[in-house]
Backbone bond lengths (Angstrom), bond angles and torsions (degrees), N, CA, C in turn:
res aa  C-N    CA-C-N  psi(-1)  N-CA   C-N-CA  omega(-1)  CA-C   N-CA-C  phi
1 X - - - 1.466 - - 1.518 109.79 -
2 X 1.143 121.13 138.89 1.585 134.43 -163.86 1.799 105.23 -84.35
3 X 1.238 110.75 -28.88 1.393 105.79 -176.83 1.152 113.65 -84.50
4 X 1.682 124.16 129.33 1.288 102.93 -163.48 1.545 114.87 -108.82
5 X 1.789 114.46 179.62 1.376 108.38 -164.89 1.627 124.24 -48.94
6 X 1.137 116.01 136.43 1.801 110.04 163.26 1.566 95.21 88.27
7 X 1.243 134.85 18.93 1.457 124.79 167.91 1.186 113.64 -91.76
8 X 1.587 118.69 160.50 1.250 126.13 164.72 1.291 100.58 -82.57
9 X 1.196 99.48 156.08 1.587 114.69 174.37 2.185 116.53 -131.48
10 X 1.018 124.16 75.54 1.278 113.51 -158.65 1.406 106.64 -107.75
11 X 1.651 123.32 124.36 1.398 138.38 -170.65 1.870 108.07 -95.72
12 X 0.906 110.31 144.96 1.123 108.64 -174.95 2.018 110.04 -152.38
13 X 1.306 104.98 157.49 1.733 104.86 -149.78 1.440 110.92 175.38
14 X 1.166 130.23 -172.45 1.568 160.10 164.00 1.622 105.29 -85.76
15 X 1.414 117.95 -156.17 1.256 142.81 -150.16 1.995 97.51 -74.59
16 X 1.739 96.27 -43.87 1.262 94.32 179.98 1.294 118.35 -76.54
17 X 0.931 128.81 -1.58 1.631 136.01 -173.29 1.845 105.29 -102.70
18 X 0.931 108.03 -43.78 1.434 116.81 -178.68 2.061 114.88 -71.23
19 X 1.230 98.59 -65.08 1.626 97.52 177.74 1.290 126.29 61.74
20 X 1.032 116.39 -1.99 1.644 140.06 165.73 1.683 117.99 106.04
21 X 1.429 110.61 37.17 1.237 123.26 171.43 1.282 118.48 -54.66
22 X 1.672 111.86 154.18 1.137 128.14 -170.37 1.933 113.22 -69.85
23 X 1.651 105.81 129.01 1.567 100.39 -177.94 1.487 92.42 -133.11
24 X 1.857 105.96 153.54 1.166 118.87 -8.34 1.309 112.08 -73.68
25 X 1.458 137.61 169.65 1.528 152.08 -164.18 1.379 110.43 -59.09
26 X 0.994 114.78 109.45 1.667 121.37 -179.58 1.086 106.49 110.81
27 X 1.641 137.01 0.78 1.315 116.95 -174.06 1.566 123.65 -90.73
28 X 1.575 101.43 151.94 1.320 87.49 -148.10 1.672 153.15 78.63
29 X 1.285 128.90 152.52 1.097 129.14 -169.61 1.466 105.78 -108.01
30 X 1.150 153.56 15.85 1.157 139.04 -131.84 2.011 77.57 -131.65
31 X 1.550 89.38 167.72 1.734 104.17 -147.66 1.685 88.23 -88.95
32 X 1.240 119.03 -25.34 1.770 123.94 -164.84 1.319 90.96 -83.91
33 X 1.527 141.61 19.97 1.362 111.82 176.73 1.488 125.72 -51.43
34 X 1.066 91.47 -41.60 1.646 103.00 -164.32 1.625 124.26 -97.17
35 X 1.830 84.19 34.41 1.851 92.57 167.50 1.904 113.73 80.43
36 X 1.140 112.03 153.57 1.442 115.42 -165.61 1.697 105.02 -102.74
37 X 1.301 127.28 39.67 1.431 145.60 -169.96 1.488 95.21 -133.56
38 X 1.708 91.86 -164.82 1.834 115.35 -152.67 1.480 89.54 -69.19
39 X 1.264 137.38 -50.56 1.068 141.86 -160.25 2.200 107.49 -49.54
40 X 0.861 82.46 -47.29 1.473 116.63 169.95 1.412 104.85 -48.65
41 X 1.489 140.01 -98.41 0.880 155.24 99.75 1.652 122.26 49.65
42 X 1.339 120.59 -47.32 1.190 143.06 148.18 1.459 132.81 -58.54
43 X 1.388 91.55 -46.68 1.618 96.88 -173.75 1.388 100.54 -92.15
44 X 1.359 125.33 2.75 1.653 122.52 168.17 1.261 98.33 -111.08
45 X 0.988 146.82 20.86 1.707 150.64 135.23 1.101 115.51 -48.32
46 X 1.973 103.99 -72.92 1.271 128.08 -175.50 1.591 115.60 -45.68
47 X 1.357 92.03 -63.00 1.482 106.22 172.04 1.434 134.31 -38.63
48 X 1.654 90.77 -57.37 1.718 92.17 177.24 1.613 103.16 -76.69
49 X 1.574 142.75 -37.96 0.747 131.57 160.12 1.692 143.57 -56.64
50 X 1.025 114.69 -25.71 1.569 118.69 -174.84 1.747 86.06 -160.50
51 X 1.733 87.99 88.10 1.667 94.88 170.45 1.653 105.64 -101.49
52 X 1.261 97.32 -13.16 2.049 82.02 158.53 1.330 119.23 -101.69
53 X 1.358 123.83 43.10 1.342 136.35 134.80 1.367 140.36 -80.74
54 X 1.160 116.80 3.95 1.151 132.17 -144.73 1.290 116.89 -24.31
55 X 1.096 124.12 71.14 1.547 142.69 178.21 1.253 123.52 -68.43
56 X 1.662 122.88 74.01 1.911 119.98 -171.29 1.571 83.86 -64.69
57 X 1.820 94.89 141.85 1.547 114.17 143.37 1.372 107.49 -119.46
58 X 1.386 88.16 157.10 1.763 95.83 -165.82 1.839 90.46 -126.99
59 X 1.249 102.05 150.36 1.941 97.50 -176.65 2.080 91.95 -122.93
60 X 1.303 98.89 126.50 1.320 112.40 178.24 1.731 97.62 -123.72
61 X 0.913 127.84 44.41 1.377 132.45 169.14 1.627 111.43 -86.43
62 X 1.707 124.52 161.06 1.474 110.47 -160.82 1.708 85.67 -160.95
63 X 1.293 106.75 123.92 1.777 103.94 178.30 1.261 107.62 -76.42
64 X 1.952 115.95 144.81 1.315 118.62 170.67 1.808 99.45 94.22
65 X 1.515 118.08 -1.30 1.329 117.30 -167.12 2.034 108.43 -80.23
66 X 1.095 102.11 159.64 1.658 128.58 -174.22 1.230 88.06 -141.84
67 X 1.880 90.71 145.70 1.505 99.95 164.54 1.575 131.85 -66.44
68 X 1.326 101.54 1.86 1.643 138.58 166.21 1.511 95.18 -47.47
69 X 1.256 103.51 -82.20 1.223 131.39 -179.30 1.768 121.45 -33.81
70 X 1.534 86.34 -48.26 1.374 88.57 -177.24 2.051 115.34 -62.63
71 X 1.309 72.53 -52.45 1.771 82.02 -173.66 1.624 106.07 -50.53
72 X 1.234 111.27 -38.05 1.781 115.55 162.44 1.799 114.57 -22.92
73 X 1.492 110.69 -50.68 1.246 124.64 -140.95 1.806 108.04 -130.85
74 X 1.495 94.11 -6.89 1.688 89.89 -177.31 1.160 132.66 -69.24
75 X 1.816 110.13 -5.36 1.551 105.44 -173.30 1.570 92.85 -80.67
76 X 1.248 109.45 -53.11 2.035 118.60 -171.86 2.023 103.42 -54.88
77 X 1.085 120.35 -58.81 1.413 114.50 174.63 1.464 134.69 -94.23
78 X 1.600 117.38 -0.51 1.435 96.89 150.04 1.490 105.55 -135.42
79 X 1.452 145.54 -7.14 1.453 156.08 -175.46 1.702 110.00 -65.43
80 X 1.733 88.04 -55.16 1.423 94.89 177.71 1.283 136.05 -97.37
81 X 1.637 107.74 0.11 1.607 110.48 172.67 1.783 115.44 -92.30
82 X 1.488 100.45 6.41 1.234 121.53 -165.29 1.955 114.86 10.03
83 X 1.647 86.47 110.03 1.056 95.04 -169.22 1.546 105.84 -109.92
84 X 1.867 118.45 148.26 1.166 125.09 174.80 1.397 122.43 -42.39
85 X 1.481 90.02 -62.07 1.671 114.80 -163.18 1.729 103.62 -119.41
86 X 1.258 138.14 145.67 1.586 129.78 -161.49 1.797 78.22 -150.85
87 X 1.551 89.90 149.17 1.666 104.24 178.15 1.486 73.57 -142.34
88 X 1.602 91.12 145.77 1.371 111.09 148.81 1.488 117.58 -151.62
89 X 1.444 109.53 149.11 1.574 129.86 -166.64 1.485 96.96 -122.78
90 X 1.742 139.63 102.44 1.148 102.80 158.54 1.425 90.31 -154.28
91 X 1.364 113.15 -175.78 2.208 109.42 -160.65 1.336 107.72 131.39
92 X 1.760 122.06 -39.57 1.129 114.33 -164.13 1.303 118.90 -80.64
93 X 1.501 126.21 -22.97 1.574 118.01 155.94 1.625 115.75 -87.07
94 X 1.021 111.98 4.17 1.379 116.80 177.13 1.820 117.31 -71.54
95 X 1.313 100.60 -30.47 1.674 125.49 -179.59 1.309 81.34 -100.76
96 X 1.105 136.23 -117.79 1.279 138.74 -130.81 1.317 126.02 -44.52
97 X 1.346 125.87 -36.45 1.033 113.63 138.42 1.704 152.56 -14.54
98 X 1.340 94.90 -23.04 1.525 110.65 169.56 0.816 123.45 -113.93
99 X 1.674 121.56 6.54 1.077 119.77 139.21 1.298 128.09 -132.38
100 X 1.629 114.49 34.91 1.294 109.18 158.28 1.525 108.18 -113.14
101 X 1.468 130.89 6.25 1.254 135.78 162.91 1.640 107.71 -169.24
102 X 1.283 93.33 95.34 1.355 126.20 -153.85 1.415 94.18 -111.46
103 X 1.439 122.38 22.59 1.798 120.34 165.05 1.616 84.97 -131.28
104 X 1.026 146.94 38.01 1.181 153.74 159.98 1.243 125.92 -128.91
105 X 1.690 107.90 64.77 1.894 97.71 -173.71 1.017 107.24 -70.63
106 X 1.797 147.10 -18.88 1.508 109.17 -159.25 2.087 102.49 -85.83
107 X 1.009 105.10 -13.52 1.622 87.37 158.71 1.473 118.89 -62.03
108 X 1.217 126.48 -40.10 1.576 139.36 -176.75 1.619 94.18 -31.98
109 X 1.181 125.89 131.28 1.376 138.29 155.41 1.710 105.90 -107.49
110 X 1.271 118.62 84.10 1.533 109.31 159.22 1.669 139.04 -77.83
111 X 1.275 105.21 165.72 1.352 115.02 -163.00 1.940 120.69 -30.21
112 X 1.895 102.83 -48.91 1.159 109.48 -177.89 1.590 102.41 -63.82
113 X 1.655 116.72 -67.60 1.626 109.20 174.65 1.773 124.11 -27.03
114 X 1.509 132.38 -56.25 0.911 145.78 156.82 1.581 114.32 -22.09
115 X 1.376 85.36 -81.36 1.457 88.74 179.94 1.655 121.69 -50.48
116 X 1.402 126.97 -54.89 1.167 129.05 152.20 1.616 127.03 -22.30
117 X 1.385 89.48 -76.48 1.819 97.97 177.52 2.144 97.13 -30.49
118 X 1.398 95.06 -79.59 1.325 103.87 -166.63 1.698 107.97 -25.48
119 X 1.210 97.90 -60.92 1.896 100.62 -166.51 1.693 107.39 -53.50
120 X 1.679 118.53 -47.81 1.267 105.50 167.25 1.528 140.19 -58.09
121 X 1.491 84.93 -22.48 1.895 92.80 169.31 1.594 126.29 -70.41
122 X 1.392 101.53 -37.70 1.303 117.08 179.52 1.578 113.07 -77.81
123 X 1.392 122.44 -31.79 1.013 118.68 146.76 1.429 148.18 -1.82
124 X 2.009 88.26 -97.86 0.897 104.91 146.74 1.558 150.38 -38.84
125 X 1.335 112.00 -23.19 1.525 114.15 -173.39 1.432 108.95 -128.79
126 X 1.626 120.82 -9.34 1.324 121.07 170.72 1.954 127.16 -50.98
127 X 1.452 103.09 -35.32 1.490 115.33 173.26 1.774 106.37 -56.00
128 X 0.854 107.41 -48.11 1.375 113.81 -176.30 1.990 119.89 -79.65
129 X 0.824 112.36 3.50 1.591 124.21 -166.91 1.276 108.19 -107.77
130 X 0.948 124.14 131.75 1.595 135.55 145.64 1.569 127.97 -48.98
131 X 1.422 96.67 -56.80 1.544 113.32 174.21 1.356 112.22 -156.97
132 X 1.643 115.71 152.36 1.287 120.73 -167.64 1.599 106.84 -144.55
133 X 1.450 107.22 128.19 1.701 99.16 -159.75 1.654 93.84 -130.01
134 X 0.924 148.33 125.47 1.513 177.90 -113.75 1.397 137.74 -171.81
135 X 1.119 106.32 58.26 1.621 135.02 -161.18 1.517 108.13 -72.07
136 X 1.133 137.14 152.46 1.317 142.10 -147.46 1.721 104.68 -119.07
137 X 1.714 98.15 134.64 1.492 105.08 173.03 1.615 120.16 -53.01
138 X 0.611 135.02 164.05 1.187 130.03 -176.25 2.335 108.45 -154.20
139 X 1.357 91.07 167.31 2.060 90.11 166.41 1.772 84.43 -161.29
140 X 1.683 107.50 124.38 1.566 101.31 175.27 1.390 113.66 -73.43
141 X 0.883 125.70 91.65 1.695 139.47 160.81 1.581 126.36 -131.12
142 X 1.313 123.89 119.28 1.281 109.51 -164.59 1.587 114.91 -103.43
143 X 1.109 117.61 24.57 1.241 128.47 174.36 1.950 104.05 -96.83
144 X 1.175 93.77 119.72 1.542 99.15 -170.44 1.411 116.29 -80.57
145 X 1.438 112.45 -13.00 1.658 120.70 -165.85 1.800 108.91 -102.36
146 X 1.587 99.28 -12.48 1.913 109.68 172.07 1.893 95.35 -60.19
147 X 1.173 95.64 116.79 1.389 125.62 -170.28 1.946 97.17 -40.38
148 X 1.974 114.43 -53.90 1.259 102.45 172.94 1.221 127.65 -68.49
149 X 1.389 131.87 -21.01 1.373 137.96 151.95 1.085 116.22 -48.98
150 X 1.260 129.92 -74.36 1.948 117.41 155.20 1.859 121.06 1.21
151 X 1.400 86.48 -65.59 1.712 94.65 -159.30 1.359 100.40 -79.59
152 X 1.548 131.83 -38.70 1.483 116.21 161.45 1.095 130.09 -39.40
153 X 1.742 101.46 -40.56 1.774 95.20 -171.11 1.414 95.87 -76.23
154 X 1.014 143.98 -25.54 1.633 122.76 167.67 1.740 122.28 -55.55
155 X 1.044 107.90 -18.72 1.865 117.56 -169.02 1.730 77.93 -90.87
156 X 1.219 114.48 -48.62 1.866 108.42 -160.46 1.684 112.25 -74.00
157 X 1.054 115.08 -35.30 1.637 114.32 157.33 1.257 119.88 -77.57
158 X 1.523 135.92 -20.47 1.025 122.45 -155.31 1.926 76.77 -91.29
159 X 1.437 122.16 -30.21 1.509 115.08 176.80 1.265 111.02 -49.57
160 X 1.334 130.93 -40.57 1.307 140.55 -153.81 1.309 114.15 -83.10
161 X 1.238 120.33 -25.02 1.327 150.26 145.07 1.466 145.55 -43.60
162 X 1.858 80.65 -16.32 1.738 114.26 -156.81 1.890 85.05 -99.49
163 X 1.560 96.53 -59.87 0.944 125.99 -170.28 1.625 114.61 -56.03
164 X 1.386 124.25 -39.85 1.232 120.66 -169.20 1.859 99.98 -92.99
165 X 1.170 129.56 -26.17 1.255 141.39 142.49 1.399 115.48 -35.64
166 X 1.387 160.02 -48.04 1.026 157.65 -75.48 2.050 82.67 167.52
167 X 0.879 121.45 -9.59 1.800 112.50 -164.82 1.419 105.98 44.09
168 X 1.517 138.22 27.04 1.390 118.50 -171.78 1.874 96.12 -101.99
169 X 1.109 107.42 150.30 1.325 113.36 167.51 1.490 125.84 -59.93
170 X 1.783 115.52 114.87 1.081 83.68 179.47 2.121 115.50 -114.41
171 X 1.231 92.12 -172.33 1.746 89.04 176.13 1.310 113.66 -120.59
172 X 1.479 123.76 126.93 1.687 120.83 160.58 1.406 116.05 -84.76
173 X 1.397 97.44 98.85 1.280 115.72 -172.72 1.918 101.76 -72.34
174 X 1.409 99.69 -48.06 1.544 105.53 -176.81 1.932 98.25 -63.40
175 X 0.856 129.67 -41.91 1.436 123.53 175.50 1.655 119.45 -30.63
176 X 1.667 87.54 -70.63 1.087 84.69 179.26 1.739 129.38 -78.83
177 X 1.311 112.16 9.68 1.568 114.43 155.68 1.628 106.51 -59.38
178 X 1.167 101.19 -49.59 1.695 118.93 -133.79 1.673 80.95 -76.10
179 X 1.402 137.44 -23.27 1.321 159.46 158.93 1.254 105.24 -43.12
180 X 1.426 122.43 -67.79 1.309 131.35 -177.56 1.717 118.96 -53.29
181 X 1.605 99.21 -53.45 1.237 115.90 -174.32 1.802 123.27 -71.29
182 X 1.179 101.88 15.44 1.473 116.02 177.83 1.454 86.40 -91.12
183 X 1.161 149.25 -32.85 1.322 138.48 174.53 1.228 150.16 -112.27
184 X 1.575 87.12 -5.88 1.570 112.28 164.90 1.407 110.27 -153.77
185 X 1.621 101.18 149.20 1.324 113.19 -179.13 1.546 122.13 -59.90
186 X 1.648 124.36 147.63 1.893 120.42 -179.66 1.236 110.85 -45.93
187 X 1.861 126.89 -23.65 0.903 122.76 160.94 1.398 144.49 -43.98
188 X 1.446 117.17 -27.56 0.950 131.31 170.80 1.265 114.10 -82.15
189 X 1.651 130.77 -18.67 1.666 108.46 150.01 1.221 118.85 -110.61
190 X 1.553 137.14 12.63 1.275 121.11 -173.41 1.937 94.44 170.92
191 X 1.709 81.56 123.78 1.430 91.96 177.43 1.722 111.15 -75.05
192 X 1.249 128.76 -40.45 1.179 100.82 153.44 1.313 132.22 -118.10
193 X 1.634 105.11 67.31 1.702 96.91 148.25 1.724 109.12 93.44
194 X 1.697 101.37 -33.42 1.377 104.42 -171.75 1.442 111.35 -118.67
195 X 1.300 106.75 -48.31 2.073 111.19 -164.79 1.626 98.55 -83.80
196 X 1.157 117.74 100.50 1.204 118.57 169.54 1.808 124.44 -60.42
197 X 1.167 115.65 154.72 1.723 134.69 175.62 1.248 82.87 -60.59
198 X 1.856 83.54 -175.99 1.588 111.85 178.97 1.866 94.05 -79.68
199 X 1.257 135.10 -42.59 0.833 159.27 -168.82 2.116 98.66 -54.44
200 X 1.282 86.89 -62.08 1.743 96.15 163.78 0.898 152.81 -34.52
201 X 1.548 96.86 -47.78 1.282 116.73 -173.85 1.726 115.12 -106.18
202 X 1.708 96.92 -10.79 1.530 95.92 157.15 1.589 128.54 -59.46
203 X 1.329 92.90 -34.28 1.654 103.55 -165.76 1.671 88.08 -86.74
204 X 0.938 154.21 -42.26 1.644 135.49 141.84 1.335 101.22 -12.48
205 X 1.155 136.54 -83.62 1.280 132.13 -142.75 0.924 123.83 -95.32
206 X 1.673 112.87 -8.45 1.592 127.70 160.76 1.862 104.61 -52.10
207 X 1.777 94.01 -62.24 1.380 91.10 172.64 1.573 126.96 -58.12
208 X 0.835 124.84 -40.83 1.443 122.63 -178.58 1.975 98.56 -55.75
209 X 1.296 110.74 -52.31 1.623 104.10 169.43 1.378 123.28 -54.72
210 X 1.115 90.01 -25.56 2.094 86.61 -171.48 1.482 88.41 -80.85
211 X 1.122 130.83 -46.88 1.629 129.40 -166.42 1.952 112.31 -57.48
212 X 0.999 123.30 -18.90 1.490 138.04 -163.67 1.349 110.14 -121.76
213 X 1.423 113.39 -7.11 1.628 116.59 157.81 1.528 94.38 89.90
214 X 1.582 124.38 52.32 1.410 115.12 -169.74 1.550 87.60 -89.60
């Protein structure tokens, strides 16, 4: 595994990243801090697997988030908790948004903003990092021509893009839906399309493990 012993590891995201984790970060002792998603899920991988790593993850994920958003908040949740290793997942309210209130552009985060935001963030915090992993928006639907499926896959390559620019590793998160869904319907992880099952959010975090040499 590429991440090495005694690092922080801090993920950061929207609705799927968050899962109803404990705020502010660290509070408390209790085992659910870090939300009932991949994030979750991950750090009991690590754990049960390479418990003399002692690898803290910390979940800075925020529902309803844009990479708008992020840049809002990046000095307080990832600048200053200075983290080893930084994941980020974000795109999926960035699209949808335009088409779930689509007489409201200044929420609209488009492609050029996106893309931008991202490069200054990474920027900024790349000097300081160990490793930086950049996982792709995704909507489980496997029909490629559904107009919001369209516009994701532009946010999800244009990540990949981010990512191979940047040397950071990235993950096709939408891949491996689109993997799943050769055999079962989106129904089977998410009634709409976006908030994944328990089932869901494994295969999130499967990938995020396969990507880090778990």
């Amino acid at each position: 595994m590429i991440i090495e012993k005694g690092s922080k590891l801090l993920f950061i995201g929207d609705s799927i990243t968050d899962c109803g984790r404990a705020r502010p970060v660290g509070e408390g002792l209790h085992w659910n801090n870090l939300g009932n998603g991949y994030v979750s899920l991950v750090q009991a991988q690590l754990l049960a697997k390479y418990p003399e790593s002692r690898i803290r993850v910390i979940n800075m994920g925020v529902s309803g988030d844009t990479v708008r958003h992020l840049k809002a908040r990046w000095q307080t949740d990832v600048l200053d908790l200075k983290p080893d290793w930084l994941s980020i997942m974000i795109g999926v309210n960035d699209v949808w948004r335009q088409f779930d209130n689509p007489l409201i552009p200044e929420c609209h985060v488009y492609l050029d903003e996106y893309k931008s935001t991202l490069d200054e963030l990474i920027n900024l915090t790349k000097p300081n990092l160990k490793g930086l992993v950049l996982m792709s928006p995704f909507i489980i639907e496997d029909n490629k021509e559904d107009a919001m499926r369209k516009k994701m896959d532009e946010y999800r390559f244009a990540m990949k893009e981010i990512a191979q620019k940047h040397g950071a590793i990235f993950v096709d998160v939408q891949e491996a839906f689109d993997n799943f869904l050769k055999y079962y319907h989106s129904y089977a992880l998410a009634l709409d399309r976006i908030h994944p099952n328990l089932t869901g959010h494994m295969i999130i975090a499967n990938e995020f493990l396969k990507a880090i040499g778990f």
